[in-house]
N, C-alpha and C positions, 0 to 999 in steps of 0.2 A: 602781136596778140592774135592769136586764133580767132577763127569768126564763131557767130554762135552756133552753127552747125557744128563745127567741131569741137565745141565748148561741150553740148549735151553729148557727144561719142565719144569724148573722154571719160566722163564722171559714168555713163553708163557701163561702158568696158571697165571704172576702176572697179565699179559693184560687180558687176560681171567675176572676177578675179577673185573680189577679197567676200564675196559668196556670203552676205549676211544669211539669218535666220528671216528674215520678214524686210521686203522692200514696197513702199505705198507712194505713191505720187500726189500730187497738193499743190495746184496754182504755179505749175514750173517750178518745183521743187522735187528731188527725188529724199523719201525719207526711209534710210535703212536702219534696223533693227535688228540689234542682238545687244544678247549677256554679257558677251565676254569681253574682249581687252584690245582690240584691234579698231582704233579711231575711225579710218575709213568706212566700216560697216555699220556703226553706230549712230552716227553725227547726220543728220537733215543736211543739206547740200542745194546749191540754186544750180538751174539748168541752162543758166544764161547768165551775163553780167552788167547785164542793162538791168535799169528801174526797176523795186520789185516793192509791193504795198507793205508797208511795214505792218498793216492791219493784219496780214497774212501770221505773224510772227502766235500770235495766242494761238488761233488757229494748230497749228507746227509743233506748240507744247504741247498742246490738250489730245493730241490725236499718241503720242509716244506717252503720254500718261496712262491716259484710259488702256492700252496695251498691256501695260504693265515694265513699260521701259524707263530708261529715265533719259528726258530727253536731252539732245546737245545739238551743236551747230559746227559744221566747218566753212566759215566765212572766206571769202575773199580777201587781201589787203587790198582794195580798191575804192575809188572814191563813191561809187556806188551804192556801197555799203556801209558808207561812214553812218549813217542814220542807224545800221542795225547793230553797229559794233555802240554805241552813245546807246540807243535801247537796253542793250543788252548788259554792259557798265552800270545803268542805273539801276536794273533788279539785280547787280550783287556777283554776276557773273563775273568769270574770271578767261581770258586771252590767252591761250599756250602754245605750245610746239611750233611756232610760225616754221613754215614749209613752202617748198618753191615746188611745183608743176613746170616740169622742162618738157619740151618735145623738138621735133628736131626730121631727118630724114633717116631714113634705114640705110639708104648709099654708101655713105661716111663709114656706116660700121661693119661694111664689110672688108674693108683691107685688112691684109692680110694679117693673121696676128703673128703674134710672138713666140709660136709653136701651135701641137696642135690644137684645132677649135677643139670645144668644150661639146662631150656627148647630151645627147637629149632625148629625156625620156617621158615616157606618159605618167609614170606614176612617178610619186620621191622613195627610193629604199631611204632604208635606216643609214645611211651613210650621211645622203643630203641633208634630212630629218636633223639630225648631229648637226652637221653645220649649221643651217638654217636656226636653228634654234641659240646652239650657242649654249658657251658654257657658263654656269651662274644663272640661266636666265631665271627669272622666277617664276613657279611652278605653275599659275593660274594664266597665266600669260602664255606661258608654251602651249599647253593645253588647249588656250582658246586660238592661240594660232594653226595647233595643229587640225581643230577641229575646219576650221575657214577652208584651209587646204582639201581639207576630204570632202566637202560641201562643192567645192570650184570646180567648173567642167571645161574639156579643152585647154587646161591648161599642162603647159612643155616645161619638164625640169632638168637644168643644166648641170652637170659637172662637170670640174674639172678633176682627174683621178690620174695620180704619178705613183709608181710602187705602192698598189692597192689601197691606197688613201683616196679622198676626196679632201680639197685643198680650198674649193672656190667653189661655190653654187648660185643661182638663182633660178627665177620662174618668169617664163615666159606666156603671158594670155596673147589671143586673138580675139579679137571681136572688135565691132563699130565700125571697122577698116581700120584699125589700128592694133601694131604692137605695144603691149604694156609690157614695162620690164620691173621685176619688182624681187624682192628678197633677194640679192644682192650681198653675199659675204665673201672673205677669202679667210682664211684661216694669218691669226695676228703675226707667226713669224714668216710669211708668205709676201706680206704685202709689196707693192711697189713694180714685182715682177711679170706686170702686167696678164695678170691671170684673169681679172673683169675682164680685159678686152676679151681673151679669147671667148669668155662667155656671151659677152654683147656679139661678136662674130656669130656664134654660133647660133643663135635668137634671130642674128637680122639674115642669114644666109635659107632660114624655115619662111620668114615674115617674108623674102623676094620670090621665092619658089610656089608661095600661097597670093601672090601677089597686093602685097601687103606694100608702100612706101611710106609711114610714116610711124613714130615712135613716141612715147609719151615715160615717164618717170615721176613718183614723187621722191623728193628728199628733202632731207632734214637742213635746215637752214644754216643750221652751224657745225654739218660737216663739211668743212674743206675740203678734204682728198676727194671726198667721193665728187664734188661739184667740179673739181679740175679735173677729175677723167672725165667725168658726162661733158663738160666746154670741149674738153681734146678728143672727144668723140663727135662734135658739133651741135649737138646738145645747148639748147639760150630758154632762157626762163619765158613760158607762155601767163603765168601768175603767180604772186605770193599769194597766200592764205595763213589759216590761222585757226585753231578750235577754240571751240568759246562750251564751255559749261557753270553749271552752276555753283560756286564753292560750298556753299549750306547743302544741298543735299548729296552732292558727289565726293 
């Protein structure tokens, strides 16, 4: 488990990255705001995982109400928290997308890949955009992803590109003293062919030259593949989590 120093330079690099519209602080809470569809930016967040007053919790709503937002939470699974996950049950809320925070060393991902590392660059052209986004995605959701992206500063975009495609992308932030690695695809008939690593390569080879040694990831709890490359990259779970909103008005 990370200590609380590096607990608050995670959550602040994850904002950092995913660039809400409005971020306010509250009693060791970081509380970000925006519109659109991207969890990270939206949901109240604790800056530590020690004791925190659950009096604080009205407090955390009424500040995203008066805004004009609607407020949500990204909880911990920790025992910590059991009081505000039992709070937050009894007004009607609802637990979702449980999610792991890996971190891990930048060392590991640098050997060598499986061809060449993955280019990096300052902005996303429309190739990345494509990928990153995905086909089907739905259309308020791209939108507000892509707006996040144009909001984010300092942050490095990967490709991987074979006979003028782009095959595998993600994005790399800096900030806290940590690399964040985030937006993470490969194109579906691609997979397997170790084409993440060369991205993670490429991410941790910027993160040693800025001297950077540590790395941080969110994922989805019930993807498999991506959690057995992040383990075989060395990559171990720093915390579970979980959002919590309201089911009546969201």
């Amino acid at each position: 488990m990370p200590d609380a120093a590096a607990i608050e330079a995670i959550e602040r690099a994850t904002l950092q990255a995913v660039a809400p519209e409005r971020v306010e602080s509250l009693g060791g809470w970081l509380l970000p705001m925006d519109h659109g569809t991207v969890g990270r930016a939206r949901s109240a967040v604790p800056l530590h995982h020690g004791s925190h007053e659950l009096a604080l919790l009205p407090a955390i709503l009424a500040r995203y109400t008066a805004l004009g937002f609607v407020p949500r939470l990204r909880l911990p699974d920790l025992p910590a928290f059991l009081p505000w996950h039992e709070a937050l049950a009894r007004r009607g809320w609802q637990r979702l997308q449980p999610t792991l925070t890996l971190t891990g060393d930048v060392q590991p991902l640098l050997a060598a890949p499986g061809g060449p590392p993955a280019d990096l660059d300052s902005s996303p052209d429309d190739a990345w955009m494509a990928m990153f986004l995905g086909a089907g995605l739905d259309p308020d959701d791209g939108a507000s992803r892509s707006r996040l992206l144009a909001r984010a500063t300092g942050t490095l975009y990967a490709s991987v590109r074979e006979q003028g495609q782009t095959v595998a992308c993600g994005a790399a932030s800096f900030g806290h003293g940590w690399l964040g690695v985030h937006g993470m695809r490969t194109a579906a008939a691609r997979r397997g062919e170790g084409l993440a690593g060369r991205i993670l390569h490429a991410m941790a080879t910027e993160a040693s030259r800025r001297g950077v040694t540590g790395v941080f990831l969110q994922v989805d709890a019930s993807n498999l593949p991506a959690l057995a490359l992040y383990r075989r990259a060395g990559l171990t779970m720093a915390w579970p989590y979980a959002y919590w909103r309201c089911a009546v008005t969201d």
